[in-house]
N, C-alpha and C positions, 0 to 999 in steps of 0.2 A: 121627594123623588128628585136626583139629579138628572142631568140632561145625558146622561151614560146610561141611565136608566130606561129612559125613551130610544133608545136606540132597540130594544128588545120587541119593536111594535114596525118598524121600517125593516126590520130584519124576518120578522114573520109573513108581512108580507112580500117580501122577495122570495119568501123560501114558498109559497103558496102561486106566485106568477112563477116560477120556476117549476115545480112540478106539473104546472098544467102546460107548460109548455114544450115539458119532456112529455107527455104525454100524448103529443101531437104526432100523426101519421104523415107530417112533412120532414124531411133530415133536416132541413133549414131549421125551423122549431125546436127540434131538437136540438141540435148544438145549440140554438141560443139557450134555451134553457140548460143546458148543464154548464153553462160558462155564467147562466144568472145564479144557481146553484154554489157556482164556487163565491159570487159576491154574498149570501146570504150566508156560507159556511164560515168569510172571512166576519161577518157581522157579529155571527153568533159565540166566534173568535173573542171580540173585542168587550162583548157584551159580557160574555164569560168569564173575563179572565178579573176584570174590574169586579164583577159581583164574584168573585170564588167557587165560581160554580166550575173546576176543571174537569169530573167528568163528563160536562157538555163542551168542553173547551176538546179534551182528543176525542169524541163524540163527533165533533165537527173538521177535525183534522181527519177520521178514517174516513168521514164521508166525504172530502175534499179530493183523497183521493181516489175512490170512486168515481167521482166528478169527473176526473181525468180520467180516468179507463173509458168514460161513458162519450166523452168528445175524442178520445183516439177511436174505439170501439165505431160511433157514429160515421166518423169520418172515411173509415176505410171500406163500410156498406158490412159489417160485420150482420149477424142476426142477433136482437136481443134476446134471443135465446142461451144460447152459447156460452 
């Protein structure tokens, strides 16, 4: 296992602190999570593209921008409903 490899374990858990903390009933929480989100999508990025796994490589580009819908979305008091 190279050290690109291990990066697939630092990346899981960002994406794991990042959904719990989109999942928080504070806006503060939120933005940080979907901006820790986009650091775990860029992971999952780098992890991906080294191991050839590219449909988790634009798997992680659609949810990136997501990400961003969810920190414009948050920011403006939007409902996540909507």
């Amino acid at each position: 296992m190279d050290e690109l490899d291990l990066l697939q374990w630092p990346a899981m858990i960002v994406t794991l602190l990042a959904a719990w903390l989109v999942a928080s009933t504070t806006k503060k929480r939120r933005d940080q999570g979907f901006w820790v989100f986009l650091v775990s999508n860029l992971l999952w990025v780098l992890w991906g593209i080294e191991s050839e796994t590219y449909a988790l490589v634009i798997l992680q580009i659609g949810l990136a921008f997501s990400n961003i819908r969810g920190v414009i979305k948050n920011r403006s008091g939007a409902s996540a409903i909507q």
